[in-house]
NUGUMAR-604798 format. One line per 2 residues: their letters; for each residue x, y, z of N, C-alpha, C. Coordinates in nm, 3 decimals, padded with zeros to 5 digits. Layout:
<volums>
a = X,Y,Z,X,Y,Z,X,Y,Z; ...
</volums>
This chain:
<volums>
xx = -02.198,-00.729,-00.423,-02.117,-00.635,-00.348,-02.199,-00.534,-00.271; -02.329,-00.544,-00.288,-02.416,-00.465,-00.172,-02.440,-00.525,-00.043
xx = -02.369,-00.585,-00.032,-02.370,-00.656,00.089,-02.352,-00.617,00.239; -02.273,-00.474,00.211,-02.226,-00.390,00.326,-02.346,-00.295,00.296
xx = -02.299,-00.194,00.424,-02.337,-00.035,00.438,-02.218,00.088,00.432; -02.125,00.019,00.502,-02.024,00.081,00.560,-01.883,00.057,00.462
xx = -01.890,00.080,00.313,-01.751,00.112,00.277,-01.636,00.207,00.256; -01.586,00.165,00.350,-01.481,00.239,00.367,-01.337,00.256,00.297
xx = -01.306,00.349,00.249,-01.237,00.376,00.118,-01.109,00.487,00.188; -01.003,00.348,00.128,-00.864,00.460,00.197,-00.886,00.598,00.034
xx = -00.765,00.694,00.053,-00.756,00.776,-00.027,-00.635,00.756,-00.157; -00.534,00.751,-00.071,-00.368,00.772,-00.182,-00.353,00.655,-00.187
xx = -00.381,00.629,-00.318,-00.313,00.475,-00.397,-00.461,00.408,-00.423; -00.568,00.447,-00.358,-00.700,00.356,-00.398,-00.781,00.485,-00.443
xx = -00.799,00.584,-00.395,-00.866,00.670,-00.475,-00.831,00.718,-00.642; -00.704,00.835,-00.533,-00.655,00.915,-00.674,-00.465,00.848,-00.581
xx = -00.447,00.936,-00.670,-00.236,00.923,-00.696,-00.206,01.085,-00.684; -00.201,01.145,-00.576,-00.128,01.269,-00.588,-00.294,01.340,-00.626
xx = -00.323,01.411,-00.763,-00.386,01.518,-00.823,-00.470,01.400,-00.924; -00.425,01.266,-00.949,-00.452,01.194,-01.045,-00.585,01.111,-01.008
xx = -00.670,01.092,-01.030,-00.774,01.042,-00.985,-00.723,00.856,-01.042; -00.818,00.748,-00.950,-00.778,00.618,-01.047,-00.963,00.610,-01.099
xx = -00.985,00.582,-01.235,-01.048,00.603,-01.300,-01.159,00.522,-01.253; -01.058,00.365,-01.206,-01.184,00.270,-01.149,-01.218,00.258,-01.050
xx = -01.117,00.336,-00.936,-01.204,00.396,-00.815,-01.344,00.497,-00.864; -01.327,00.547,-00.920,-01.433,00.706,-00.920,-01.583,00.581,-00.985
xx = -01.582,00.514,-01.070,-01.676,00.441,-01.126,-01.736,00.386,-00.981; -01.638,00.262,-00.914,-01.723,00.194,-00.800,-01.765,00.301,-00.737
xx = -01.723,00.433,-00.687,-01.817,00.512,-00.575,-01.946,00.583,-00.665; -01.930,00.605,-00.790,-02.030,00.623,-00.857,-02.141,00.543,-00.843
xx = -02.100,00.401,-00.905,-02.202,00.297,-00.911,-02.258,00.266,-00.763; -02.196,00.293,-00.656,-02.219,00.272,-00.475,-02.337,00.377,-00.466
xx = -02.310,00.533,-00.515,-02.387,00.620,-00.507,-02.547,00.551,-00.550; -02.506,00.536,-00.677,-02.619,00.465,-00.757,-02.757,00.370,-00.723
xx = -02.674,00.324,-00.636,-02.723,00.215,-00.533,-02.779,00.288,-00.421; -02.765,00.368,-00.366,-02.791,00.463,-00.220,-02.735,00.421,-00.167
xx = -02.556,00.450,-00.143,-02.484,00.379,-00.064,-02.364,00.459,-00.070; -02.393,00.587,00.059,-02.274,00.659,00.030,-02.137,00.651,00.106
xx = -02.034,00.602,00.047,-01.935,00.542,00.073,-01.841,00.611,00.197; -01.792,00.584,00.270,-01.674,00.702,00.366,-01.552,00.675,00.291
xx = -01.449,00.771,00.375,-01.353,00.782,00.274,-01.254,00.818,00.427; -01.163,00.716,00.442,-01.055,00.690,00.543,-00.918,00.740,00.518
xx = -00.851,00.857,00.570,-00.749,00.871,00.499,-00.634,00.899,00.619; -00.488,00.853,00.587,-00.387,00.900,00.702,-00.345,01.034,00.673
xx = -00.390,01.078,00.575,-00.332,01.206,00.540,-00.400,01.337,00.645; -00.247,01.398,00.691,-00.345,01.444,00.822,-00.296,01.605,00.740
xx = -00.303,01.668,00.665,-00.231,01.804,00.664,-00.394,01.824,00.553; -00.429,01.785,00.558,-00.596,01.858,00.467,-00.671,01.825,00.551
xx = -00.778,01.920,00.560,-00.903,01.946,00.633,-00.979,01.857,00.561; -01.100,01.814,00.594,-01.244,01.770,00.579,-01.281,01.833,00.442
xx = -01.299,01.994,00.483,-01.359,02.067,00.377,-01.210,02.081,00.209; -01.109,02.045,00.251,-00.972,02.060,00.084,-01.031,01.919,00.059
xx = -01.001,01.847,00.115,-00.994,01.698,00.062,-01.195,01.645,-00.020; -01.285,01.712,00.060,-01.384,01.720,-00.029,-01.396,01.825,-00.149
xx = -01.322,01.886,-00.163,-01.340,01.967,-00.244,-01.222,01.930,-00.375; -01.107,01.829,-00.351,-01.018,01.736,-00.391,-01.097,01.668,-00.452
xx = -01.208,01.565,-00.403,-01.289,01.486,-00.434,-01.403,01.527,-00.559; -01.407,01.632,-00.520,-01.486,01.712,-00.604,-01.479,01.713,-00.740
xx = -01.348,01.750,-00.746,-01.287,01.765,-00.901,-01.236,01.696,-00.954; -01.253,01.555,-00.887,-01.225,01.434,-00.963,-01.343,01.354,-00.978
xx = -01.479,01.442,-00.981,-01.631,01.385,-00.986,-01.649,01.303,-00.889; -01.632,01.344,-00.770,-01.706,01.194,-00.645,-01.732,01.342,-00.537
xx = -01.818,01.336,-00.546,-01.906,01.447,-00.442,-01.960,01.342,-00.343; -01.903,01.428,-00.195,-01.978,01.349,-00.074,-01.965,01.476,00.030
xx = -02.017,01.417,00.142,-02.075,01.543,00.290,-01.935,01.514,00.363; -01.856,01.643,00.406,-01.735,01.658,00.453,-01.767,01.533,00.582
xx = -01.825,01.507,00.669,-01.884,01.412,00.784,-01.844,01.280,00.743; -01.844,01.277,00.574,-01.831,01.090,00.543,-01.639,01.123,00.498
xx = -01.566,01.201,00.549,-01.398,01.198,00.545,-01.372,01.181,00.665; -01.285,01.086,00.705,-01.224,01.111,00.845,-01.084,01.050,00.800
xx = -01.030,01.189,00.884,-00.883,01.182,00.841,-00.812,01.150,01.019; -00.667,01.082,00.998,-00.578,01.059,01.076,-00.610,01.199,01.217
xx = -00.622,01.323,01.172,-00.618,01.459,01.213,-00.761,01.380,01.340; -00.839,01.395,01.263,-00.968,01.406,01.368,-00.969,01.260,01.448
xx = -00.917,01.190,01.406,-00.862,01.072,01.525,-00.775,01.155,01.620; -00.703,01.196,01.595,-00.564,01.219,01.701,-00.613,01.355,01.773
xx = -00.765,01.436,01.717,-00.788,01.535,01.798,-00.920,01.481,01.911; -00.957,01.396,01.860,-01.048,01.317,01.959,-00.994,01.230,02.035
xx = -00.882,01.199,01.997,-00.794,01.103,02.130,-00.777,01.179,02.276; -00.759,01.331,02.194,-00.624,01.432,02.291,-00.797,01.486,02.400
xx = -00.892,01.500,02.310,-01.044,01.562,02.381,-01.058,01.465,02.498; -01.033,01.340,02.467,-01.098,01.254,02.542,-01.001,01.227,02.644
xx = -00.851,01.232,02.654,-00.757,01.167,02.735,-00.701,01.277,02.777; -00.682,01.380,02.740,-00.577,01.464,02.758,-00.634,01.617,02.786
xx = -00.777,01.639,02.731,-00.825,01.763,02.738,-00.807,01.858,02.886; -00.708,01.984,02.823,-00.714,02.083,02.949,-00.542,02.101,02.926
xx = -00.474,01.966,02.892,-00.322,01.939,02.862,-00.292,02.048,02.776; -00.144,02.096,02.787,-00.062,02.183,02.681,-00.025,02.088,02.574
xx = -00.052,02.158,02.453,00.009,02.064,02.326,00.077,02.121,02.246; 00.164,02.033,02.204,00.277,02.113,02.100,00.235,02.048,01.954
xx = 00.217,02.098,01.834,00.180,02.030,01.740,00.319,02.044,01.637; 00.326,01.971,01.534,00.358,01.915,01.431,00.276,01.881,01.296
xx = 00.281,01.988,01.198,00.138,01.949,01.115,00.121,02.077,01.023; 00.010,02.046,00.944,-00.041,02.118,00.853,-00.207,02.216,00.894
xx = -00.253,02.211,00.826,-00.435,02.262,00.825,-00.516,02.139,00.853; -00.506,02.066,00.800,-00.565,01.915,00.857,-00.573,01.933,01.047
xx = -00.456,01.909,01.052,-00.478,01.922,01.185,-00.440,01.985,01.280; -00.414,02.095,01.245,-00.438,02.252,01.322,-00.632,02.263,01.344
xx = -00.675,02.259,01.196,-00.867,02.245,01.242,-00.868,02.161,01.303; -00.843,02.056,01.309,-00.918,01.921,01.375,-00.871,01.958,01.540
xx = -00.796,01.983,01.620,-00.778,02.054,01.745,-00.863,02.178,01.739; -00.851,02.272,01.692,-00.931,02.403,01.719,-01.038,02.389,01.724
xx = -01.125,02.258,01.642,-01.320,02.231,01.668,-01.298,02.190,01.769; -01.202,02.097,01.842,-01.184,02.054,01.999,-01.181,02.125,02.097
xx = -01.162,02.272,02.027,-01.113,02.306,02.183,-01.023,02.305,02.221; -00.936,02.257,02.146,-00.748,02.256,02.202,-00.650,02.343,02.169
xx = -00.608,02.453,02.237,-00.509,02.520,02.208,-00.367,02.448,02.222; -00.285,02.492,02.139,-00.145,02.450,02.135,-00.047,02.571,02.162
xx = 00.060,02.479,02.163,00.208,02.599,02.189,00.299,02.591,02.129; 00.364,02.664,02.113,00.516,02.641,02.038,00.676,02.578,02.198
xx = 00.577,02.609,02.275,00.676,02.509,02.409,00.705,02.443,02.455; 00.733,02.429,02.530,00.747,02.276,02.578,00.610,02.217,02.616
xx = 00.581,02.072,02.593,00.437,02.078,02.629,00.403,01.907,02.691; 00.291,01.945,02.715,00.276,01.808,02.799,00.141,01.690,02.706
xx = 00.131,01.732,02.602,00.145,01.618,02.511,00.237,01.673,02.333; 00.269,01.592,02.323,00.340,01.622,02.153,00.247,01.520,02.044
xx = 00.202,01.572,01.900,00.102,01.534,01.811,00.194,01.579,01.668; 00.237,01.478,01.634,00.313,01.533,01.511,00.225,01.446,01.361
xx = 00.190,01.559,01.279,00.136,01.494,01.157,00.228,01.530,01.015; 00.202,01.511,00.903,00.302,01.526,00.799,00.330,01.740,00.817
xx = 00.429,01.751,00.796,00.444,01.824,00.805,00.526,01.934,00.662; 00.541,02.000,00.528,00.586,02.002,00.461,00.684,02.131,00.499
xx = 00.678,02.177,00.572,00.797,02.301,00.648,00.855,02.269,00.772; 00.859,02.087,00.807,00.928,02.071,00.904,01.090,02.131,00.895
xx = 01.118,02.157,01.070,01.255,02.208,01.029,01.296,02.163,01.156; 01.479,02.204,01.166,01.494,02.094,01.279,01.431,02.171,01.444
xx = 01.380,02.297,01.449,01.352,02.369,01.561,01.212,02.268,01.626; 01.138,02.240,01.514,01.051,02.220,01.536,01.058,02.047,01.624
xx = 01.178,01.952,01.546,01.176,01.882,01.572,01.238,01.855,01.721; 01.277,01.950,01.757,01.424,01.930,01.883,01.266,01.963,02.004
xx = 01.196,02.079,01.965,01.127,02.128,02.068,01.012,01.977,02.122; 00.987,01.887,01.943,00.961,01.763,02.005,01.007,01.658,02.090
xx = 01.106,01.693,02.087,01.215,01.559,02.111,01.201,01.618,02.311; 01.246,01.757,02.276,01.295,01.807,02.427,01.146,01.739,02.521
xx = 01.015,01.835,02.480,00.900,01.772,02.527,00.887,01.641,02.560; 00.892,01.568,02.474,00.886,01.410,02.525,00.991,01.361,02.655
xx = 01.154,01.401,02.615,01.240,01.358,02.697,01.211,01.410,02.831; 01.127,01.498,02.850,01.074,01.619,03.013,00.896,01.495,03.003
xx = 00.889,01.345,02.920,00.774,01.294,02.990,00.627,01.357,02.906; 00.651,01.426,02.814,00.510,01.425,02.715,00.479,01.297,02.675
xx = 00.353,01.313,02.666,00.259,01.233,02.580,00.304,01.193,02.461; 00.340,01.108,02.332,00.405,01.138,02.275,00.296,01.055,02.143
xx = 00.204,01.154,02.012,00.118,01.085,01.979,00.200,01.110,01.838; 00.134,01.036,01.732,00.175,01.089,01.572,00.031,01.061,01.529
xx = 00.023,01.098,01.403,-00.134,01.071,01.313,-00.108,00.992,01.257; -00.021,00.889,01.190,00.047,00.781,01.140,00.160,00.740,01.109
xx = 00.162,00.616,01.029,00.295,00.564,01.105,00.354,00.525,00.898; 00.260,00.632,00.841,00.334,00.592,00.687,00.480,00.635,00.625
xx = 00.565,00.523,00.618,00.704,00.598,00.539,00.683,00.653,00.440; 00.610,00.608,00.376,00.582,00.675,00.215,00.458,00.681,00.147
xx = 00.427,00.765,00.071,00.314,00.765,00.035,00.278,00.782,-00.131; 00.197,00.768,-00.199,00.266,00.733,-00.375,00.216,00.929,-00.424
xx = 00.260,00.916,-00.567,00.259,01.046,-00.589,00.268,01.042,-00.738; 00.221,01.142,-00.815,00.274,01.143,-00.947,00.407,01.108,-00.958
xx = 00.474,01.165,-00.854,00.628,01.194,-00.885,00.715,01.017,-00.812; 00.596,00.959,-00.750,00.681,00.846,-00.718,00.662,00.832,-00.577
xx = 00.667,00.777,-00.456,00.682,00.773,-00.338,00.770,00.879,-00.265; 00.653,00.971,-00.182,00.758,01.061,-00.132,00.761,01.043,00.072
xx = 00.846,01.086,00.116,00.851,01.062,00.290,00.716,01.055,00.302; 00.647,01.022,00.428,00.579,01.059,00.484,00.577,01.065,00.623
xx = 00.470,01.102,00.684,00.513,01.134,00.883,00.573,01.043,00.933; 00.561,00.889,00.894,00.599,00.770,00.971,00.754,00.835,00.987
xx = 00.836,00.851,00.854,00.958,00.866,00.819,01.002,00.951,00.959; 00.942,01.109,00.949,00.992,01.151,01.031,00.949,01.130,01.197
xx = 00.867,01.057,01.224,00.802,01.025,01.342,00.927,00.896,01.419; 00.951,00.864,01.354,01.072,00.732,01.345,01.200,00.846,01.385
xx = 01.228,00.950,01.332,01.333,01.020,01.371,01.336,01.032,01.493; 01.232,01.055,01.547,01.171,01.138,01.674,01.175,01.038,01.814
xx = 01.112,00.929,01.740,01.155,00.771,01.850,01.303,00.789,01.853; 01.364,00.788,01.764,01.540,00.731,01.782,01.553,00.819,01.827
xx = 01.557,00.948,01.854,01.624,01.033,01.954,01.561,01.018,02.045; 01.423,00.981,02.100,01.444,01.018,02.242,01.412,00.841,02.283
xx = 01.395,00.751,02.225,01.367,00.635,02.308,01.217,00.632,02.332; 01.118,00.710,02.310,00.993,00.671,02.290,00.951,00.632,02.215
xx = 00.856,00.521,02.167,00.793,00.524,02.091,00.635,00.622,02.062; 00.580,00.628,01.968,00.508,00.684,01.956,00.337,00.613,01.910
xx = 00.221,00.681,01.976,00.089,00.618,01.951,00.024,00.680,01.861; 00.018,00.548,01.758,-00.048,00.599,01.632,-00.167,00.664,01.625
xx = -00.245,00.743,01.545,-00.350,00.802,01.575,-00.439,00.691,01.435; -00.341,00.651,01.383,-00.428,00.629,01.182,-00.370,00.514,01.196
xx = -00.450,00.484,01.052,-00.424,00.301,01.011,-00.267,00.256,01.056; -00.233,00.146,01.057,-00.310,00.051,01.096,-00.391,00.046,01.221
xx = -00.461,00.165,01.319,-00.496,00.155,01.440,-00.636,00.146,01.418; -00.700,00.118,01.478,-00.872,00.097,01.406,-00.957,00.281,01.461
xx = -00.851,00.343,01.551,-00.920,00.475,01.619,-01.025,00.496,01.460; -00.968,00.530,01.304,-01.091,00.617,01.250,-01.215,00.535,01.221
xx = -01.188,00.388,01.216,-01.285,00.309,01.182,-01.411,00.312,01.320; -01.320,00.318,01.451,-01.401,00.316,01.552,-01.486,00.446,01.571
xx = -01.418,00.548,01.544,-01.523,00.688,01.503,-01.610,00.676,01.408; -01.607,00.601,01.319,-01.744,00.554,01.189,-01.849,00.510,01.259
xx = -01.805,00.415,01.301,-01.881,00.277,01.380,-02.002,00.393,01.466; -01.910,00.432,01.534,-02.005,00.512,01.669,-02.059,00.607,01.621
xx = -02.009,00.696,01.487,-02.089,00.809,01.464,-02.222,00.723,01.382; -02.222,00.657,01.322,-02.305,00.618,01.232,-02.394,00.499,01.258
xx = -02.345,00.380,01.376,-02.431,00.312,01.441,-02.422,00.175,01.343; -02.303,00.137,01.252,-02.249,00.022,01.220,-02.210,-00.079,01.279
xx = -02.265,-00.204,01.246,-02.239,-00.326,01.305,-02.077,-00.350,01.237; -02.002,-00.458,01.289,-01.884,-00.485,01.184,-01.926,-00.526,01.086
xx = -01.999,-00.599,01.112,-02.004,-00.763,00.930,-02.104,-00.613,00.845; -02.146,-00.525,00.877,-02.181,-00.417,00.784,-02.063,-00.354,00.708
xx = -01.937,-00.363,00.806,-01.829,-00.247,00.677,-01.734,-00.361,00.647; -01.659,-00.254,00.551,-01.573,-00.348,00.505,-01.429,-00.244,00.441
xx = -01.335,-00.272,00.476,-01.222,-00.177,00.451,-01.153,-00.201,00.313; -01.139,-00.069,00.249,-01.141,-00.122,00.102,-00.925,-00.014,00.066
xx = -00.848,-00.069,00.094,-00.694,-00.014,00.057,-00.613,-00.042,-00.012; -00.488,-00.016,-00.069,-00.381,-00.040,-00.149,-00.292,-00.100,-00.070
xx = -00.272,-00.039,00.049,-00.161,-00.081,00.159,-00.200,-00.179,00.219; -00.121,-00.271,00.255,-00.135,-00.366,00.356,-00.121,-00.353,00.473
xx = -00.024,-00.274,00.542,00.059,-00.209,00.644,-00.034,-00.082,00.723; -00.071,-00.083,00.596,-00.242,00.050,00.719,-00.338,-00.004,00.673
xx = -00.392,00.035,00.556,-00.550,-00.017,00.522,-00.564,-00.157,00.570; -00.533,-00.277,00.476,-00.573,-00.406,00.559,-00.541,-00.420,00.701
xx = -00.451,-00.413,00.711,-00.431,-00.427,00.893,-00.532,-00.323,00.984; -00.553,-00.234,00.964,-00.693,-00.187,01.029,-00.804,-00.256,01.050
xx = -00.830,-00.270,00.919,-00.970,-00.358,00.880,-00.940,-00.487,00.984; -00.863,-00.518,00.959,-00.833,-00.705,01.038,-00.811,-00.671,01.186
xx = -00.771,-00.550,01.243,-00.740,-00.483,01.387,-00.859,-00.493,01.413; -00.948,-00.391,01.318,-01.112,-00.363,01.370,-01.257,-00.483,01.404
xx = -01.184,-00.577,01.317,-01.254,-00.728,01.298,-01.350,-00.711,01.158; -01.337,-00.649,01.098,-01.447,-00.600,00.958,-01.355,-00.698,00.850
xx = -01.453,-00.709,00.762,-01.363,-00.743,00.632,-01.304,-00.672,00.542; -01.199,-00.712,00.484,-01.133,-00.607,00.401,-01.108,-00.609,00.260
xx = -01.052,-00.530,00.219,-00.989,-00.569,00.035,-00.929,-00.508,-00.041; -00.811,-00.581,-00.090,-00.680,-00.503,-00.105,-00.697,-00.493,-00.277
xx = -00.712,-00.391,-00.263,-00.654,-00.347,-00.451,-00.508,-00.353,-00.499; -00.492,-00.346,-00.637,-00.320,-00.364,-00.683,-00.319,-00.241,-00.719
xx = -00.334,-00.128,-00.693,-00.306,00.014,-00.771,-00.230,00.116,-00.645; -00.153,00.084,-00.584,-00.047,00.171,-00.457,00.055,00.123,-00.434
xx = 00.063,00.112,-00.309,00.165,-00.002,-00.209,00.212,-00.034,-00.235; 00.131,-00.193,-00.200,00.141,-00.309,-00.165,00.095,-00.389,-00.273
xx = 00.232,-00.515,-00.386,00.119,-00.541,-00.447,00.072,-00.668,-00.443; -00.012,-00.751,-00.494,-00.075,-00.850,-00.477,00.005,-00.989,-00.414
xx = 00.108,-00.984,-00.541,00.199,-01.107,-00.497,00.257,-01.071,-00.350; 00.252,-00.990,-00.315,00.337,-00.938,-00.137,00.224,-00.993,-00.067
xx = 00.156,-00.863,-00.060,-00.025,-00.942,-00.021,-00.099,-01.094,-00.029; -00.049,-01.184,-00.111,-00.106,-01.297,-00.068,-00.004,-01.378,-00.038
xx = 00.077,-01.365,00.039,00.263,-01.391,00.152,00.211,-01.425,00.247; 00.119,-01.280,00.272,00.077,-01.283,00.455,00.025,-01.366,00.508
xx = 00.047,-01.364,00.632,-00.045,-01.503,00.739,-00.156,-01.453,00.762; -00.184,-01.333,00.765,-00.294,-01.229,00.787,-00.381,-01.185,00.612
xx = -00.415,-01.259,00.567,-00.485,-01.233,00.432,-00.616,-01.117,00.445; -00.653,-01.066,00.305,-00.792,-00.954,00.313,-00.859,-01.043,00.307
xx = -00.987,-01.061,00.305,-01.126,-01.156,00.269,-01.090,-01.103,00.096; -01.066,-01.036,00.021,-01.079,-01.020,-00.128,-00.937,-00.942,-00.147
xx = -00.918,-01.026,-00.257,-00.770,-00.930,-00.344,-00.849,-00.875,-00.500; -00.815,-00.739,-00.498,-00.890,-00.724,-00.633,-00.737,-00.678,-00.704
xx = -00.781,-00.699,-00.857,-00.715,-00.633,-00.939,-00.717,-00.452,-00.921; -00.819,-00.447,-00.949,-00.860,-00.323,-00.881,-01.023,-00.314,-00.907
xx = -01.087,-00.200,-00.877,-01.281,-00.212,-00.845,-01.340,-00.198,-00.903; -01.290,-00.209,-01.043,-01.373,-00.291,-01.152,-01.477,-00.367,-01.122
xx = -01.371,-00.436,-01.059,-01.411,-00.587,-01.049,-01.551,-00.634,-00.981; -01.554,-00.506,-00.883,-01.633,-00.510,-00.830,-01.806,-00.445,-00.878
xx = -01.774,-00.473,-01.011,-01.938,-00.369,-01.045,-01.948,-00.445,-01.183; -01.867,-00.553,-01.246,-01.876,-00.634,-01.305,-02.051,-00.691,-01.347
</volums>
């Protein structure tokens, strides 16, 4: 399994569960460490910064450099730098990605605006949502940070942005451009920051629907664990298979 450089490690459902760490995730990035092989860590979760989510990591013993997290957030603020920079933006979101615009350079508004960026949001309300809806229907840009209905939790699967991003299509007839898995944008920010070939990474998720389908978008190989989602028996249905189904990453340090 040293075969790569580049593993890339979703977060919710293959890391930890909510606050819960999975025991045999924390071992493989241990044993990766071990090896000199420090792992990235891919996540759609756009409402934590770089610096919560390492510090998340922290206290479930897997220490890494805020640079090896890239979240949904810093995709969708490097989309807006590169395509859109100078544009009014209306956001939708947490701290995740309120920072990830402000290192850009991007101020936002509460107005009408000429792109809209909606990420999970836990004080959405409907003001917020109408001022989206209005924006788009006046011809905004119309982006989200992902496209997840749900996401797992101590408490069980709760909404996530997809859910309400889907609201936002049915009222106005747009669809919306993903910023996160399944789109390869964070894998393609790895690649370029770090100077990875493909057959070097390899996408390691619970979900099928973001994690594998990225990986297989991006052309890398992938590998689906049974501890989230998606589970195995669903996962080997597809016409689109991972290169590896694990039980979970044990398996992999065997």
């Amino acid at each position: 399994m040293l075969n790569y450089k580049a593993y890339c490690l979703d977060l919710d459902g293959t890391v930890y569960k909510g606050k819960t760490p999975i025991k045999e995730a924390v071992e493989f990035v241990h044993f990766l460490q071990r090896n000199g092989i420090d792992p990235l860590f891919v996540t759609n979760n756009s409402s934590m910064t770089q610096k919560q989510l390492q510090q998340k990591l922290s206290l479930m013993d897997i220490h890494t450099n805020e640079d090896h997290i890239i979240s949904s957030s810093i995709a969708a603020a490097n989309y807006i730098s590169e395509h859109y920079y100078g544009k009014s933006v209306f956001m939708i979101g947490e701290n995740g990605l309120q920072e990830a615009l402000e290192l850009k350079k991007i101020d936002c508004t509460e107005d009408l605006a000429d792109v809209v960026v909606m990420g999970i949001d836990h004080h959405i309300n409907y003001e917020k949502l109408a001022t989206a809806c209005l924006s788009i229907r006046a011809g905004a840009v119309f982006l989200s940070t992902n496209s997840d209905h749900a996401f797992p939790s101590e408490r069980g699967f709760l909404p996530g942005n997809g859910a309400f991003t889907k609201l936002v299509e049915h009222s106005t007839g747009v669809e919306a451009l993903f910023m996160g898995k399944p789109q390869p944008f964070m894998l393609e920010l790895i690649q370029k920051k770090f100077g990875f070939n493909k057959d070097e990474m390899v996408m390691i998720g619970d979900n099928y629907d973001t994690d594998i389908l990225t990986g297989i978008h991006m052309g890398i190989h992938t590998a689906h664990v049974n501890s989230g989602v998606t589970r195995t028996e669903i996962v080997s249905q597809q016409l689109k298979k991972p290169t590896y189904l694990l039980e979970s990453l044990s398996e992999w340090i065997r």
